[in-house]
C-alpha positions as CSV (number, residue, x, y, z in Angstrom):
1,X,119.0,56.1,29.9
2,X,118.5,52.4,28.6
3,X,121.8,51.7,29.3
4,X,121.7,52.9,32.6
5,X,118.8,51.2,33.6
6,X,120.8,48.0,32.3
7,X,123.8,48.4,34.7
8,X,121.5,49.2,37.6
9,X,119.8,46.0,37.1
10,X,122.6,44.6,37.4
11,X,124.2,46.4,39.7
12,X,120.8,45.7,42.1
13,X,121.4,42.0,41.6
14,X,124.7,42.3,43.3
15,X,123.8,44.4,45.8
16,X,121.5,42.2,46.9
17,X,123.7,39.3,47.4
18,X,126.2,41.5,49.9
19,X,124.4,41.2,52.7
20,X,124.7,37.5,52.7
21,X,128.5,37.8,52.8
22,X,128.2,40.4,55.5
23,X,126.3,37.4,58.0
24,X,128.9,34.3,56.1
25,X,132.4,36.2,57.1
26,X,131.4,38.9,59.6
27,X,129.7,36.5,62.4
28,X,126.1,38.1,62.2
29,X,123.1,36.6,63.5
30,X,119.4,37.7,63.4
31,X,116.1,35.4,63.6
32,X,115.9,32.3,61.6
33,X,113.1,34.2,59.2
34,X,115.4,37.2,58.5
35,X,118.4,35.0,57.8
36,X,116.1,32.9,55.5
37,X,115.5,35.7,53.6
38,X,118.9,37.0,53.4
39,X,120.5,34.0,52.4
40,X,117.3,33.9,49.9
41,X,117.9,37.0,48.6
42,X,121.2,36.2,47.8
43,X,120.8,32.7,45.8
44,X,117.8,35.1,43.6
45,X,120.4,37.7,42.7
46,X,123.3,35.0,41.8
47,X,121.0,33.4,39.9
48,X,119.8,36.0,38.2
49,X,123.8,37.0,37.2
50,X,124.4,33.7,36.1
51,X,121.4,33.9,33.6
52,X,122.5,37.0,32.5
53,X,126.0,35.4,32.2
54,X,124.4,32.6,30.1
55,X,122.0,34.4,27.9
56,X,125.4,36.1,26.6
57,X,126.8,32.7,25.8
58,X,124.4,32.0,23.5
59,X,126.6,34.4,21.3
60,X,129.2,31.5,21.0
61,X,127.2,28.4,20.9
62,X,123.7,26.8,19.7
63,X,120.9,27.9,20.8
64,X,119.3,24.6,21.8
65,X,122.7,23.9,23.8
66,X,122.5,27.5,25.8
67,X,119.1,26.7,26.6
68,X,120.3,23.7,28.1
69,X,122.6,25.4,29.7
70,X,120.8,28.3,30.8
71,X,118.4,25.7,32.2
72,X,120.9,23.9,34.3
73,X,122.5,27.6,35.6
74,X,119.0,29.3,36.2
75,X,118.3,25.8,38.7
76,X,121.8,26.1,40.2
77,X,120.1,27.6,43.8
78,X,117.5,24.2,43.6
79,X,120.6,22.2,43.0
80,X,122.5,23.6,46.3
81,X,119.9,23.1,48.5
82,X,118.5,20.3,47.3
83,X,122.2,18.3,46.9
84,X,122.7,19.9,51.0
85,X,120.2,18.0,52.2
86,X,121.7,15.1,50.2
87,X,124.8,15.4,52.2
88,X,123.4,16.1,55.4
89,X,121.3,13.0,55.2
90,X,124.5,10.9,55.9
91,X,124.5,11.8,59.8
92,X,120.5,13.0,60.0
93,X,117.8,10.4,58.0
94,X,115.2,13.4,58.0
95,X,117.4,14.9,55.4
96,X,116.9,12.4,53.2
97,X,113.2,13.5,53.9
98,X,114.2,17.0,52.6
99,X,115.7,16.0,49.8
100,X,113.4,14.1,48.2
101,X,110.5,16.7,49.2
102,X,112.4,19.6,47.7
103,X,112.9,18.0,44.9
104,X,109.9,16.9,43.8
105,X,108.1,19.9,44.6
106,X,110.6,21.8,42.4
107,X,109.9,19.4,39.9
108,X,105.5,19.6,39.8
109,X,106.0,23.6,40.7
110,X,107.9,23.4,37.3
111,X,105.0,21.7,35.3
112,X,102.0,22.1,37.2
113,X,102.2,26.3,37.8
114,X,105.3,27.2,35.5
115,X,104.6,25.7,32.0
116,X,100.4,27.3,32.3
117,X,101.4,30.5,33.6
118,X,103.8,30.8,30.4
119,X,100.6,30.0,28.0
120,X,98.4,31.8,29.6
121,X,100.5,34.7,30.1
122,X,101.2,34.4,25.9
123,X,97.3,34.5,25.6
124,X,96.7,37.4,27.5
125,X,99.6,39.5,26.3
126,X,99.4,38.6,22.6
127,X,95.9,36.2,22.5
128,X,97.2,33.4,21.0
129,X,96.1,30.4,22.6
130,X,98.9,27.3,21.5
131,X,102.4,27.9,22.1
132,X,104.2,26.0,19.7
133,X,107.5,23.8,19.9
134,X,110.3,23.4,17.3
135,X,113.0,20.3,16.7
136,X,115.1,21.3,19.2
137,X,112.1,21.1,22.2
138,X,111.0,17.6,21.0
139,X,114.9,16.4,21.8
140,X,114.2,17.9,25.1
141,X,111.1,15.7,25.4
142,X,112.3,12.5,24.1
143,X,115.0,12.4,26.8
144,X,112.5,13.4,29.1
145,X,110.0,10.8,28.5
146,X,113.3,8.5,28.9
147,X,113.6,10.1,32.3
148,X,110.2,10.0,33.4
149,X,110.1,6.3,32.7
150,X,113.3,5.8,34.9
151,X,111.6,7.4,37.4
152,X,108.5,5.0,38.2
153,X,111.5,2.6,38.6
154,X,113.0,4.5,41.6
155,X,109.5,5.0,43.1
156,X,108.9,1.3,42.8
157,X,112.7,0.7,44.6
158,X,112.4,2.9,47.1
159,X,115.4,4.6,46.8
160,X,118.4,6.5,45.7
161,X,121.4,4.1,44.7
162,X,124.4,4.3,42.5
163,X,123.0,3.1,39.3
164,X,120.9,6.3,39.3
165,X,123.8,8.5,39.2
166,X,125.1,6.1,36.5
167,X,121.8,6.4,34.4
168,X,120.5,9.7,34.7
169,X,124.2,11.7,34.6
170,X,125.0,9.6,31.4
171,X,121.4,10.3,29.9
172,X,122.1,13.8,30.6
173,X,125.3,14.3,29.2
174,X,123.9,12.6,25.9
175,X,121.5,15.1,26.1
176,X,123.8,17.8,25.9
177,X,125.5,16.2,22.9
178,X,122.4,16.3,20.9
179,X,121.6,19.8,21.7
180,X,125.0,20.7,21.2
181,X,124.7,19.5,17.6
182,X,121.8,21.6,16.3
183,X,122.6,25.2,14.1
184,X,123.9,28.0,15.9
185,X,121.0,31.1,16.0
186,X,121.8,34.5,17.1
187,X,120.2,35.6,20.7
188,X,117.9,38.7,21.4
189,X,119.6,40.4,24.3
190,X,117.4,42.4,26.3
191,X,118.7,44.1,29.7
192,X,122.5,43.8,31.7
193,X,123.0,40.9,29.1
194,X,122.8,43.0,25.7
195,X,125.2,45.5,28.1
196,X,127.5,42.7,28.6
197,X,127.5,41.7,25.0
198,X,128.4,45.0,23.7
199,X,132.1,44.3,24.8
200,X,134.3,43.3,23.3
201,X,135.1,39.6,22.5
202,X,137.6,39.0,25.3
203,X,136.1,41.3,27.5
204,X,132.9,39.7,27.3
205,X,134.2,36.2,27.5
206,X,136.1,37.4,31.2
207,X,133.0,39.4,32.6
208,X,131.2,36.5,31.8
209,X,133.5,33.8,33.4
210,X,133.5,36.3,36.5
211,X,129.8,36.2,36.9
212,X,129.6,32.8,37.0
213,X,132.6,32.4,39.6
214,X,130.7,35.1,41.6
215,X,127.4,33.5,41.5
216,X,128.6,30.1,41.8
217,X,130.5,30.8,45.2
218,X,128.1,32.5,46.3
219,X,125.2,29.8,45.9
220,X,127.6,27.1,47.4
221,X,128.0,29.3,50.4
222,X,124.3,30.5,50.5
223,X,122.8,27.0,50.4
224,X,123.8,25.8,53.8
225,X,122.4,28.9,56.0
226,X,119.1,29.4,53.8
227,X,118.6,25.7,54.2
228,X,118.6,25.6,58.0
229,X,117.3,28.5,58.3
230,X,114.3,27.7,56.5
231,X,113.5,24.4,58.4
232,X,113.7,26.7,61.6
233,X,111.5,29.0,60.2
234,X,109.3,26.2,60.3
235,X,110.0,25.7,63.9
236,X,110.0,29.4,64.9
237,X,106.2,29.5,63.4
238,X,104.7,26.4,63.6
239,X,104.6,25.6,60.1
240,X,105.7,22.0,58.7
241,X,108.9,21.9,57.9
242,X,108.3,19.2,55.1
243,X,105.9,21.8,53.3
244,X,108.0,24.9,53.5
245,X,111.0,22.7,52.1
246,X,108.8,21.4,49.2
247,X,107.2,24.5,48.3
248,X,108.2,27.3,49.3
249,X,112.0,26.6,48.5
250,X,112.1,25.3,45.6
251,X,109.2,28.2,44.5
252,X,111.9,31.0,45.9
253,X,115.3,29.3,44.2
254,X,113.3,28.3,40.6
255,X,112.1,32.5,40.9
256,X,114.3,33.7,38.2
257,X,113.6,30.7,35.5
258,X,110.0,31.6,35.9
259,X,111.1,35.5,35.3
260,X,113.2,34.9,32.5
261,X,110.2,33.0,30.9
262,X,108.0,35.8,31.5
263,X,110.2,38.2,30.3
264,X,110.7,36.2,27.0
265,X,107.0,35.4,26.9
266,X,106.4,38.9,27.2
267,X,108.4,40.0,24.1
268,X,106.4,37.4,22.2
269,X,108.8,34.8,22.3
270,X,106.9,32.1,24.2
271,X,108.6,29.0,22.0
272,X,112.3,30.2,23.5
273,X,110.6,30.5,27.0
274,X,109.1,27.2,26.7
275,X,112.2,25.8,25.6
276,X,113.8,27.3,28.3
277,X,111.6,25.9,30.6
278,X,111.5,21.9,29.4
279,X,115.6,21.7,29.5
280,X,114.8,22.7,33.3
281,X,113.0,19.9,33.8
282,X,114.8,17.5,32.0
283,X,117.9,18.9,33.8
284,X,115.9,18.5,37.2
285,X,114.6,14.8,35.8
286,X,118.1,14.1,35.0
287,X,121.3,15.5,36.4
288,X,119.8,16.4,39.7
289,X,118.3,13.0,40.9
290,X,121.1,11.4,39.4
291,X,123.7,13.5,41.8
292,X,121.4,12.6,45.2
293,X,122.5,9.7,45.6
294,X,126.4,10.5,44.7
295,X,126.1,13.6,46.7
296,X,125.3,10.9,49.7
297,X,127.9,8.6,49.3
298,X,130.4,11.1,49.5
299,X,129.2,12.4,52.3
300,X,128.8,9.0,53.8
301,X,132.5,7.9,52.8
302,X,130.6,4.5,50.7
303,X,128.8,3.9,48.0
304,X,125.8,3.6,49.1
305,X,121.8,4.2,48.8
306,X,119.3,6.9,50.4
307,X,116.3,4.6,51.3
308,X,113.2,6.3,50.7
309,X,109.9,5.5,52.9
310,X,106.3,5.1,51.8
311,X,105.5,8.7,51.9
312,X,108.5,10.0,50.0
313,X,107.7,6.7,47.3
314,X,104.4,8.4,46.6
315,X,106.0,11.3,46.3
316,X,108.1,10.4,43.5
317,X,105.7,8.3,41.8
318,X,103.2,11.6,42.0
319,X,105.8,13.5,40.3
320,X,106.6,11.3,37.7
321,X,103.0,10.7,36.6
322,X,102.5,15.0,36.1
323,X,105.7,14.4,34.0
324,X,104.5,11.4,31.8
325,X,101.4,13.4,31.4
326,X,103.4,16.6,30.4
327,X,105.4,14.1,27.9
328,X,102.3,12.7,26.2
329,X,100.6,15.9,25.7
330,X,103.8,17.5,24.3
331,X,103.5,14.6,21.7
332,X,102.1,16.9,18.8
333,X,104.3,19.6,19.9
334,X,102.2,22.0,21.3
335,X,100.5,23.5,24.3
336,X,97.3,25.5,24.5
337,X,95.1,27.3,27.1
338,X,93.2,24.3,27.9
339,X,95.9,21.6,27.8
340,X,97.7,24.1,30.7
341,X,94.6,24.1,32.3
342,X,94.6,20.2,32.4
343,X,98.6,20.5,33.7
344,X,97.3,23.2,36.5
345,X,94.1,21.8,38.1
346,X,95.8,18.2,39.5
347,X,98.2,20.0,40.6
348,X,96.3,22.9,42.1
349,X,94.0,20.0,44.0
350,X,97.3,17.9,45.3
351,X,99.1,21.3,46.9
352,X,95.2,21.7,48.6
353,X,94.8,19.0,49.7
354,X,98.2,17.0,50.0
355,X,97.5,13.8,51.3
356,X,95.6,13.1,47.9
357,X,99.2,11.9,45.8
358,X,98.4,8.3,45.2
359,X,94.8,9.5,44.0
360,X,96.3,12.6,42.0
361,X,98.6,10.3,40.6
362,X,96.2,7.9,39.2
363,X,93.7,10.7,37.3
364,X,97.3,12.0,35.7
365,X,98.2,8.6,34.7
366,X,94.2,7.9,33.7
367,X,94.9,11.1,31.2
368,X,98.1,10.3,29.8
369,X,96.2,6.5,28.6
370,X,93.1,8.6,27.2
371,X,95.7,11.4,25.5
372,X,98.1,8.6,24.5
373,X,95.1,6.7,22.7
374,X,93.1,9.5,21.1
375,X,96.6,11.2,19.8
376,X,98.4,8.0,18.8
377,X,99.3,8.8,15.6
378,X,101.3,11.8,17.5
379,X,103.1,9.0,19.8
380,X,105.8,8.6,17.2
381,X,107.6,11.9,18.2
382,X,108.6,10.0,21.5
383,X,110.7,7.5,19.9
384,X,115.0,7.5,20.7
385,X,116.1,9.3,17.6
386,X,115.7,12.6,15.3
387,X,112.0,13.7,15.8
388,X,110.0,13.6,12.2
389,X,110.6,17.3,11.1
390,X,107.3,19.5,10.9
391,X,107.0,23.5,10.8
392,X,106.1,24.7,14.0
393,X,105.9,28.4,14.4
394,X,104.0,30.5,16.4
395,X,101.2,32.6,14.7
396,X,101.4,36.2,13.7
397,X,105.4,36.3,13.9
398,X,105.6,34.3,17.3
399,X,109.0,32.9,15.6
400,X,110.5,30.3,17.3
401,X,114.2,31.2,17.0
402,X,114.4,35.5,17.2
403,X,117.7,36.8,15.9
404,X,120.0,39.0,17.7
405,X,118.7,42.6,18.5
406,X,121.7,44.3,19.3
C-alpha cells in the first residue's frame, strides 16, 4: 500500500502538468485566470519531480552539495519566470519592472515567511524552540553575507550590468566547490523518491536524468504563458500587476521548497530543512541576480545594463537589509521562536503596508547593528574561510545529518 501511495504521488505530479501541454501544442485558449493556473499547476508538479529527482541524488554525492543542488532545482520555476521577464525587458522597460519585483519578493517571501514557519512549525510538532545549524549551513551563510553585501552595491547603482553576472555566477560556483567538498551522508527517502531509489543503480541514475529532462522542458515552456497570463490576470481583475508578480508568483513557484521543508520539519529533521532552505537563498542571492542582467543582454543582442528606477532601488535595498539581518542572526548558528518572530513581523508590516520599504529597511538594518554588537563575539563565523567547528545538534535526537531509511 505504501508503495502505491508513492507511485501515485508521483504519478499525480505528472498528471498535473498534462494539461499544460494540451493548451502549449494543441492551440487552446481559456481566460487569462484559468490559464494562469494551468500553466501554474504545471511549473508545481515539475518542480516537485525534479525535487524528487534530486533528493535521490543525494545517494551519489555530499549532502551539503545536494542541498545546494536541491536548492537551485526546487527554485527552477522562480528562475523561468523571473529570467522571462529579464528577456522581455529588452523590447518592453516594464519588464525590467517585473523582474526585479519578482525577484525580490521571492527573495523576503523566503526569509520573512519561509525560514519562521519552519521554526515554528518544529515547535509545535516536536516543542523545541531553536533549530540548530551544522558546518555545512555556516558555508551557506558566509557566502551569503558575501552576497548580501554585493547587494547594497547594486541598490546604490541602480542597476543590473555585466559585472554582476561576473561576481555573483563566479561567487556561486565557488560555492558549490565548497559544498561539494564536505563528507558524503546517506539521505532519508521518504515518498516517490525512496521508490525511485529502490532501482537499481542504472536504472535509477536514467529515471532520474528523465525527470529532470521532463521537468526542465516543461518549466521552460510553462514560464512564458503563466507569466503573461498572470499580469492579465491583473488586468482582467483590477489588481496591480506589480503586486501579483511580486507576491503571488514567486509564493506559487517557491510552493514545493516550502513543502519539502515542511515535510522534513515534520519528520524532525528541521536542521536538513533549514539547510535546504538557506542554499535557496544563497542560490536566489547569487546565481539568479547574477543571470538578469546576462539574460538581458542576450536578449538585447549587447552587453548591456537593466537600469533600475527609484522604486525598484528601494526594493533591492529592502531586500538586502532582511538578508543582512537573517546573516547576523545566523552568526551563532541558530534560530529560535523569537528570532523567527523578529524575521516575520518587518516583513509582515512591509507586505501591509508596502510603501513603508525605505522605513522597513532601516529598523532591519537598526537590528542587525544592535544584534551585531551584543553578539560580537559570534561575528567571527562570518569571516571568508572554514567556520570555527562547534557541535550543533538539535535536542532530543533532532540530528542534523539522518541516515538513509531505506
Amino acid at each position: 500500500m505504501k508503495d502505491l501511495s508513492r507511485f501515485l504521488w508521483l504519478a499525480g505530479a505528472i498528471a498535473i502538468t498534462l494539461p499544460s501541454l494540451a493548451f502549449k501544442f494543441g492551440g487552446l485558449h481559456t481566460t487569462p485566470p484559468k490559464e494562469a493556473l494551468v500553466f501554474g499547476l504545471a511549473i508545481l508538479g515539475a518542480a516537485f519531480l525534479l525535487s524528487w529527482a534530486a533528493e535521490v541524488a543525494q545517494l551519489e554525492m555530499s549532502q551539503a552539495l545536494a542541498l545546494a543542488i536541491l536548492a537551485l532545482i526546487a527554485i527552477l520555476p522562480e528562475y523561468a519566470v523571473d529570467l522571462y521577464f529579464a528577456w522581455r525587458a529588452a523590447e518592453d522597460p516594464v519588464y525590467g519592472h517585473y523582474a526585479a519585483a519578482n525577484m525580490t519578493g521571492a527573495n523576503r517571501l523566503l526569509v520573512g515567511l519561509g525560514w519562521p514557519v519552519i521554526v515554528w512549525l518544529f515547535w509545535a510538532r516536536w516543542r523545541k524552540k531553536t533549530i540548530h545549524l551544522g558546518e555545512g549551513d555556516m558555508v551557506a551563510v558566509q557566502f551569503l553575507a558575501v552576497a548580501t553585501l554585493y547587494a547594497f552595491i547594486i541598490a546604490a547603482l541602480g542597476r543590473f550590468w555585466w559585472l554582476d553576472t561576473v561576481v555573483l555566477v563566479s561567487l556561486f560556483l565557488w560555492y558549490l566547490v565548497r559544498t561539494g567538498a564536505m563528507g558524503r551522508e546517506e539521505p532519508e527517502l521518504v515518498g516517490p523518491a525512496l521508490l525511485i531509489s529502490r532501482l537499481r543503480r542504472p536504472r535509477r541514475i536514467a529515471a532520474n536524468v528523465l525527470l529532470f529532462v521532463y521537468s526542465g522542458v516543461l518549466i521552460f515552456l510553462a514560464a512564458e504563458p503563466f507569466a503573461e497570463s498572470l499580469i492579465e490576470t491583473g488586468s482582467h481583475f483590477g489588481v496591480d500587476e506589480f503586486l501579483l508578480v511580486q507576491w503571488v508568483a514567486p509564493l506559487a513557484s517557491e510552493a514545493p521548497e516550502f513543502i519539502i521543508a515542511a515535510l522534513w520539519t515534520m519528520r524532525r529533521h528541521a536542521t536538513m530543512a533549514m539547510s535546504a532552505l538557506i542554499s535557496s537563498k544563497v542560490n536566489q542571492w547569487t546565481l539568479l541576480i547574477g543571470t538578469i542582467s546576462l539574460v538581458y543582454s542576450i536578449s538585447a543582442g549587447r552587453v548591456a545594463a537593466l537600469e533600475l528606477d527609484v522604486q525598484q532601488q528601494h526594493e533591492i535595498f529592502l531586500t538586502a537589509a532582511q538578508s543582512l539581518f537573517a546573516v547576523v542572526m545566523l552568526a551563532d548558528r541558530q534560530l529560535n521562536w523569537w528570532q523567527a518572530g523578529l524575521l516575520f513581523a518587518p516583513f509582515a508590516v512591509q507586505l501591509m503596508v508596502p510603501h513603508w520599504r525605505m522605513e522597513v529597511a532601516y529598523v532591519y538594518l537598526a537590528l542587525s547593528l544592535v544584534w551585531a554588537i551584543h553578539y560580537r563575539h559570534h561575528m567571527l563565523e562570518l569571516l571568508p574561510g572554514r567556520p570555527r567547528r562547534r557541535q550543533a545538534t538539535e535536542q532530543a535526537g533532532a540530528g542534523t545529518t539522518p541516515r538513509a531509511g531505506r
